[in-house]
C-alpha positions in Angstrom: -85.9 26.2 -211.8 -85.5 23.7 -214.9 -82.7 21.7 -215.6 -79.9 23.8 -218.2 -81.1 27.0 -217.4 -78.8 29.6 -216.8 -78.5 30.9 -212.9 -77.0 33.6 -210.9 -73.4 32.9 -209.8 -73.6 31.3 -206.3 -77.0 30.9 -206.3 -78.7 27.8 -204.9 -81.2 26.4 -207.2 -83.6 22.9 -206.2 -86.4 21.7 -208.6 -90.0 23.4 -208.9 -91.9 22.6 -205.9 -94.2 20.3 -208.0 -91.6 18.3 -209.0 -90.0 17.9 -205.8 -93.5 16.4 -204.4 -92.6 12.9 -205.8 -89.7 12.6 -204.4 -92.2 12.7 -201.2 -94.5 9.9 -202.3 -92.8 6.9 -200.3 -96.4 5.2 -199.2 -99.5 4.3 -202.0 -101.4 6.9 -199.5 -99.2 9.4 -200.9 -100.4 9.3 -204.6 -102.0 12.8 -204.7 -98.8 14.1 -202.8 -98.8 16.4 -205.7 -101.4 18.7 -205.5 -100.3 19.5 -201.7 -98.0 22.6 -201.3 -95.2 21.6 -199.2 -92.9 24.4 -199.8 -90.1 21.7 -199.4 -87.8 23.6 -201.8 -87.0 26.9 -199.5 -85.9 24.4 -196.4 -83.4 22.3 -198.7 -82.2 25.6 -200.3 -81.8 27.0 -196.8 -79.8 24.0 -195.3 -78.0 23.6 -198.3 -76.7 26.8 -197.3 -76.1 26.6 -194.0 -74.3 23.3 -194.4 -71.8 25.8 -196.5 -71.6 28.2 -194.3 -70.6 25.6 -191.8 -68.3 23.9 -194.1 -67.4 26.6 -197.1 -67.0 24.5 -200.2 -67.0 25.8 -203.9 -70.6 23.5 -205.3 -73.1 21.3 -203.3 -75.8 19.4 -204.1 -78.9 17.2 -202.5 -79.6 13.8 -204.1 -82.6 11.9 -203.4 -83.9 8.7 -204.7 -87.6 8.3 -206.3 -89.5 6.0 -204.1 -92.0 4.6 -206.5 -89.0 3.3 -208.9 -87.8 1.4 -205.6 -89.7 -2.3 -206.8 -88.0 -1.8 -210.4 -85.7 -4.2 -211.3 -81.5 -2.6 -211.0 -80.2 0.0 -208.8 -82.8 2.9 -209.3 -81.6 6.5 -209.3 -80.8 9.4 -207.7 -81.5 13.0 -208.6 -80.2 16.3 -208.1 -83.1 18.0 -206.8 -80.8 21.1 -205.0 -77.7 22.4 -206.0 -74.9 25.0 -205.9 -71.8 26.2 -207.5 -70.6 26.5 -211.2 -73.1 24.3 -213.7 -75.3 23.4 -211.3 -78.2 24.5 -213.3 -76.9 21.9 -216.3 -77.5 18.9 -213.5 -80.6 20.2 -211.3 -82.8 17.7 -212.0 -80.4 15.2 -213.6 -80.8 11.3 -212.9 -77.9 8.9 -212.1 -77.5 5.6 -211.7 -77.9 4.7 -208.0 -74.9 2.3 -207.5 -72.6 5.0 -209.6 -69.9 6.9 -208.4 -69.1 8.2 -204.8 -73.0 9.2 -204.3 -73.9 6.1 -205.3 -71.3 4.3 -203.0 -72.5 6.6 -200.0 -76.3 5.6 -200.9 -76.2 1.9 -201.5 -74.2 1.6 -198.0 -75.3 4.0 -195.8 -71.7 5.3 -194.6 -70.0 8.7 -195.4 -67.4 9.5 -197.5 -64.3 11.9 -197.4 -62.0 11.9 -200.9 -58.9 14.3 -200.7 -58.5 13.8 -204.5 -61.2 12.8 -206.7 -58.8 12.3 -210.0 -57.2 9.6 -208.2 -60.3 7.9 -206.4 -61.7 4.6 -207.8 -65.1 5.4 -206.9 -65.0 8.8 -208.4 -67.4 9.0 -211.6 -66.6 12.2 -214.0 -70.1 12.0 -215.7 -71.5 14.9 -213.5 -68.2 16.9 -213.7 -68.7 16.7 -218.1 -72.1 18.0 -218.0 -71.5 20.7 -215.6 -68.1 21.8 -216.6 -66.9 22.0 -213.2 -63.9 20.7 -211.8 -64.2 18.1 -208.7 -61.2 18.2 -206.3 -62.1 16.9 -203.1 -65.4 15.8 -201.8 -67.4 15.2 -198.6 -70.5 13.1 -198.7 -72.9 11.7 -196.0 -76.1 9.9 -196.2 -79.7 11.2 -195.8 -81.7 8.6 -193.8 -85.4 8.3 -192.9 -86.1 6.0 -190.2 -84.6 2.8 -191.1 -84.3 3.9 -194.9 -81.5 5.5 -197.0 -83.3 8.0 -199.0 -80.2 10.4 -200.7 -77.2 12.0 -200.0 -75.7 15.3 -199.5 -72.3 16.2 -201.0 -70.2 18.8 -200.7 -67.3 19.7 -203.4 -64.1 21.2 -203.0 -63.3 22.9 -199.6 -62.8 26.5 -199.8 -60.1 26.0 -197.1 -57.7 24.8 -200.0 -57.2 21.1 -198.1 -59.0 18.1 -197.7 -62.2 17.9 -196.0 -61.4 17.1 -191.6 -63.7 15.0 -189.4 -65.1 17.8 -187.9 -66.5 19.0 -191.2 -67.9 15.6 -191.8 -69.5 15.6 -188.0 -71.4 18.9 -189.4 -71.9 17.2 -193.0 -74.1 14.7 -191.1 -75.8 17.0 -188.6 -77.5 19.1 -192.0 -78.0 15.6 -193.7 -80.3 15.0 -190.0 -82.0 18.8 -191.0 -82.6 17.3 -194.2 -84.5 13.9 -192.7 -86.8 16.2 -190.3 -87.6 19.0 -193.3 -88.4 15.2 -195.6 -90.4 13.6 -192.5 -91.9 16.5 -191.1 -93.2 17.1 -195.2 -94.8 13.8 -195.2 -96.5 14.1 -191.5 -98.0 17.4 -193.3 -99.1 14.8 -196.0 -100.7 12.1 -194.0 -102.0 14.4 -191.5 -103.7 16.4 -194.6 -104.9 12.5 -196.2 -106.3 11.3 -192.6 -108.7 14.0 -193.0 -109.8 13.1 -196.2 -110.4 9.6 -195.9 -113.1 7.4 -194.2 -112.3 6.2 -190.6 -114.1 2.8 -191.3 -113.3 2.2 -195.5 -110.0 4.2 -195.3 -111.9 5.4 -198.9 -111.9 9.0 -199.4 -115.0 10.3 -197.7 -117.3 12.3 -199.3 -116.7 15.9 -197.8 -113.3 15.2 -200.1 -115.8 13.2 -202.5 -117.9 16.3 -203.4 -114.7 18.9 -203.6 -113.2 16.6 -205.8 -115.9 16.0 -208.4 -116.7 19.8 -208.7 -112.7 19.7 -210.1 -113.0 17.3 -212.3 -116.3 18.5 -213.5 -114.8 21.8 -214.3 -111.9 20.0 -216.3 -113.8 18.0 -218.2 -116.0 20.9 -218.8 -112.8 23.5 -220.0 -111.1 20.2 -221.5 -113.9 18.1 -223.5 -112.6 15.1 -222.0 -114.8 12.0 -221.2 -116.3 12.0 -216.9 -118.2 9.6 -215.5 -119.8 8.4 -211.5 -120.4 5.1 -210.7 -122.6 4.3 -207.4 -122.7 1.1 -205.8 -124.7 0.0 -203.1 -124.4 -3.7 -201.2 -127.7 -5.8 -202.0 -129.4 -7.0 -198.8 -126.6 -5.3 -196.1 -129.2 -5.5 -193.4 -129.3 -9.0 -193.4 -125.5 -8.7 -191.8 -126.0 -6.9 -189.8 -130.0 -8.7 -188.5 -127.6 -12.2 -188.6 -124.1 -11.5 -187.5 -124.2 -8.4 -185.2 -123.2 -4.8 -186.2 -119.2 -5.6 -185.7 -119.6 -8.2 -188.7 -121.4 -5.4 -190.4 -118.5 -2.7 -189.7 -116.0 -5.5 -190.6 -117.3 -5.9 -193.9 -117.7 -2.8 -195.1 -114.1 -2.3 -193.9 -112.6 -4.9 -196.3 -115.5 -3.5 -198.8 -113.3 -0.4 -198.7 -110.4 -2.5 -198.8 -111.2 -4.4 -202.1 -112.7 -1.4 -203.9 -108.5 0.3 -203.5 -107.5 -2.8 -205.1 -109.8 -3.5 -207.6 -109.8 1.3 -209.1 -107.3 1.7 -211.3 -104.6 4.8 -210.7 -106.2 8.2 -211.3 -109.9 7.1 -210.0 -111.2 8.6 -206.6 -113.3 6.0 -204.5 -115.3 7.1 -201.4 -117.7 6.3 -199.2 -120.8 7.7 -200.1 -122.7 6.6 -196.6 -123.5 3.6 -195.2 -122.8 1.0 -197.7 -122.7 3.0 -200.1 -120.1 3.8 -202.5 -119.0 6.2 -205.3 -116.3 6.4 -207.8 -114.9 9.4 -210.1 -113.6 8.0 -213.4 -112.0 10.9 -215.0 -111.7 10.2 -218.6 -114.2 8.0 -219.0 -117.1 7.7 -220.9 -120.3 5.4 -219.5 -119.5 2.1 -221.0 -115.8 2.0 -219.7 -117.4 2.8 -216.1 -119.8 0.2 -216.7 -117.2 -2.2 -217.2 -115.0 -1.7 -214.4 -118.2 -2.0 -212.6 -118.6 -5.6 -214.2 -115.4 -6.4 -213.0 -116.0 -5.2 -209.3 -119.4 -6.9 -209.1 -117.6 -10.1 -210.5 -114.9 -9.9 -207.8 -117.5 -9.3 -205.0 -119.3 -12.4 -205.7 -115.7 -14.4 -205.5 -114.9 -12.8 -202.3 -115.0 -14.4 -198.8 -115.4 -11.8 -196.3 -114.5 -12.0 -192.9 -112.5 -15.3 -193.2 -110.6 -15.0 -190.2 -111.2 -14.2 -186.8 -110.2 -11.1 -185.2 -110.8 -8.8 -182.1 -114.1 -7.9 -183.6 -115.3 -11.3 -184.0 -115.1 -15.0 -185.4 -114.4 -15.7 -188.9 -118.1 -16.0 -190.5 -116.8 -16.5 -194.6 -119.5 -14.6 -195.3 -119.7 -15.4 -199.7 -122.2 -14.2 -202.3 -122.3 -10.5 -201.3 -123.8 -8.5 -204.0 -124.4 -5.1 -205.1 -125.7 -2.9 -207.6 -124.3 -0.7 -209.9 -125.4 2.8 -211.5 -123.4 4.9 -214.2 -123.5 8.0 -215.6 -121.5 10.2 -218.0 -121.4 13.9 -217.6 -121.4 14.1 -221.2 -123.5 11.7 -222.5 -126.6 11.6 -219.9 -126.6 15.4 -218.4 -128.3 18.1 -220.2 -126.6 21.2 -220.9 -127.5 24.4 -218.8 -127.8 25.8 -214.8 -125.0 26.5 -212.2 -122.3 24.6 -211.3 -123.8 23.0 -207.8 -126.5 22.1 -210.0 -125.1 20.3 -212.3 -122.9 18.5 -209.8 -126.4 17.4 -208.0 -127.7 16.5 -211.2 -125.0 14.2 -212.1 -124.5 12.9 -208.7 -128.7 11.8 -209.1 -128.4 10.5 -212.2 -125.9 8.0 -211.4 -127.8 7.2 -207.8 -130.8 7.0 -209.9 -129.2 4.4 -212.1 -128.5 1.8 -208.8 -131.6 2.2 -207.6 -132.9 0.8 -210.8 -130.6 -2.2 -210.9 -132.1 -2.7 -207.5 -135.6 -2.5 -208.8 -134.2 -5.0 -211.7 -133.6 -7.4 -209.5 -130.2 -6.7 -208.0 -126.3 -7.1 -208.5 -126.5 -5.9 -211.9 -125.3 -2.2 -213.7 -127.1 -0.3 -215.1 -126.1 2.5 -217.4 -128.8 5.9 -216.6 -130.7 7.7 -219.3 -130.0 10.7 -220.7 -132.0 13.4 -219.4 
């Protein structure tokens, strides 16, 4: 449910389950968290609940931090991704400054918090209370922790006893804020669990089982959309001659920080896979052949200046193996495929055009890219 809509009395709203998804996106690995449906919002709803039932109160809500604004410079913010009580659809989804107020106090320290009187509490900020027109009396919050990391806090507002909130209801407090951490931790085991099986065991690159689901998607968007698509295959020039000289665990090794480079050097929003072997692919939604072409430039320029295998490790000696090349092929699924025949062949079609390319930046005389031809 958006933020300022209007709600059924009593009702327990949390934020759509896409939006809640980023909330879950606390390793890079966790980029395409997303697309993944983690019906996190029906837990926090139903131990948002629970926690009242345990400890009646008139409102309620779930805070959690954004982990990706975590590096910014200043406190970051929390966000009211679940809430109850009068106005809670005016905040659902509000952001507040992370070292503000009593939330902010129980976040940036980690302890709990019991207030018997929130007009008289210096840490009491009225900023939420104005938006949602409700009227904050006493207030019981605890942190929610994952691991070693503070990650939220639950609150709950204005005990339906009449009094102040007790120990015992904080003892409960916490328990729920520990529902809370499982429902978050147990969301992003679904996650890695769900990414393991999508990537390479050697590269850690998707593989291309996810490779080929992936490019029939963006196929079909850039198909319904107009918008720019293009491939670019690489293939390591003279990879044999690793593994002939060093052994097959310097040749594992170095497609492994192959992999490892090629995540560093694809800007946010490409998909980079192992093809097989040493090959390697990359979907560039929204780009047209020349801007692949570049960033292939700019990976073939940083392959030449890498050192691989500069230290030893269980695997092996440190070789500094230097002056590995590859070749490059492009294509653009607007610009070089014809128009016309199914959906799987177009998707082969593509796929050859831009395999085509490498090979002939092979037959060129290696580590060069080479844009295909139209067919």
């Amino acid at each position: 449910m958006g933020q300022g809509m209007e709600e059924p009395r009593g009702a327990i709203l949390t934020l759509a389950p896409d939006e809640i998804q980023r909330f879950l996106m606390r390793t890079r690995r966790e980029r395409d968290a997303e697309h993944w449906e983690i019906r996190l919002d029906a837990q926090l709803r139903d131990i948002l609940a629970r926690a009242n039932d345990f400890v009646p109160s008139e409102a309620g809500s779930i805070l959690l931090d954004d982990p990706r604004t975590k590096l910014a410079a200043g406190p970051g913010r929390l966000t009211f991704i679940a809430c109850f009580g009068d106005g809670a659809g005016k905040i659902l989804g509000t952001r507040i400054p992370a070292d503000r107020g009593i939330a902010g106090r129980v976040y940036q320290l980690g302890l709990p918090y019991i207030s018997d009187a929130a007009d008289t509490d210096p840490f009491f900020a009225s900023e939420v209370d104005s938006m949602s027109g409700f009227k904050t009396g006493t207030i019981l919050a605890v942190p929610v922790i994952i691991g070693e990391s503070i990650c939220g806090v639950l609150e709950l507002l204005n005990c339906k006893s009449g009094g102040p909130y007790v120990p015992r209801d904080l003892e409960l407090l916490q328990i729920f804020a520990g529902y809370i951490s499982s429902s978050v931790q147990n969301a992003l085991d679904a996650i890695r669990a769900r990414e393991l099986a999508r990537r390479d065991d050697l590269t850690g690159l998707f593989n291309d089982r996810f490779f080929h689901g992936r490019l029939r998607e963006e196929i079909g968007r850039a198909e319904h959309d107009g918008t720019d698509l293009a491939l670019l295959f690489l293939d390591l020039d003279n990879f044999k001659s690793i593994n002939d000289s060093h052994g097959h665990l310097a040749g594992s090794r170095t497609l492994r920080e192959m992999g490892q480079m090629l995540a560093e050097q694809t800007p946010p929003g490409t998909i980079a896979a192992r093809y097989g072997g040493d090959e390697f692919v990359i979907i560039l939604p929204g780009a047209d052949a020349v801007r692949a072409a570049q960033l292939g430039d700019v990976i073939r320029n940083r392959l030449q200046e890498r050192v691989f295998i500069a230290s030893s490790g269980p695997d092996g000696p440190a070789l500094n193996l230097v002056g590995i090349t590859a070749s490059f092929g492009v294509a653009s699924y607007h610009e070089q495929l014809a128009v016309g025949g199914t959906m799987e062949q177009r998707q082969n079609r593509f796929i050859r055009l831009a395999d085509g390319a490498m090979y002939i930046a092979k037959a060129e005389g290696k580590n060069r890219v080479r844009i295909a031809d139209a067919e």
